[in-house]
C-alpha positions in Angstrom: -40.6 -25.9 -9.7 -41.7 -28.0 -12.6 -45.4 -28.4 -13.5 -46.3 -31.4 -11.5 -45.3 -29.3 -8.0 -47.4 -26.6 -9.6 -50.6 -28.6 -10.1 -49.8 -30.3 -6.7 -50.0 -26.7 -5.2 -53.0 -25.6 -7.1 -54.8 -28.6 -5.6 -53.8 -27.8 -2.3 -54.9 -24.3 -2.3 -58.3 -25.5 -4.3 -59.1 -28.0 -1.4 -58.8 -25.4 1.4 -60.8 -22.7 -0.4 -63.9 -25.5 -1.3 -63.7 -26.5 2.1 -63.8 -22.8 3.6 -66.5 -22.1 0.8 -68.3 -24.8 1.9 -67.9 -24.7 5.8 -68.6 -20.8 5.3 -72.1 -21.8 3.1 -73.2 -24.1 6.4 -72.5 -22.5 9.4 -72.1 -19.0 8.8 -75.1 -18.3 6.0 -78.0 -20.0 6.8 -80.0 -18.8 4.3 -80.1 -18.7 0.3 -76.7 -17.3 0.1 -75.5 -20.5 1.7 -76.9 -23.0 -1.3 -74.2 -20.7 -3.6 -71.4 -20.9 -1.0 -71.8 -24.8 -0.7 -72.0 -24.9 -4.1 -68.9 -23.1 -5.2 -66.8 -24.7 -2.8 -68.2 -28.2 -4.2 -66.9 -26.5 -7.6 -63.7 -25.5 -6.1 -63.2 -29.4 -5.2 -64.5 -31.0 -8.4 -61.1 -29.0 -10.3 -59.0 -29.9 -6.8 -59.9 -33.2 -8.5 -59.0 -32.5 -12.2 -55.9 -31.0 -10.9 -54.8 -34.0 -9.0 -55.7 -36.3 -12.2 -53.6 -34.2 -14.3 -50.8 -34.8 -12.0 -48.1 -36.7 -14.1 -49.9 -36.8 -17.3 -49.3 -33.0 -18.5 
């Protein structure tokens, strides 16, 4: 595997976890505990991002 399938992986698995993070923050906590959830997981997508930027240029 050379680095470009490795960052293509790393998004992929960044982009399920934000979304579970997030999906988890609204429908399972409802209450303060949620705001961090939905927060992480919009973390976890903001490097998904990064990640996918990189992609060719490292």
């Amino acid at each position: 595997m050379n680095k470009n399938t490795i960052l293509a992986w790393a998004t992929f698995i960044m982009i399920i976890f934000g979304i579970l993070l997030v999906a988890l923050g609204i429908f399972k906590y409802n209450e303060i505990a949620g705001w961090g959830f939905v927060s992480v997981g919009l973390g976890f997508l903001a490097i998904a991002w990064v990640f996918n930027a990189l992609k060719g240029r490292v």
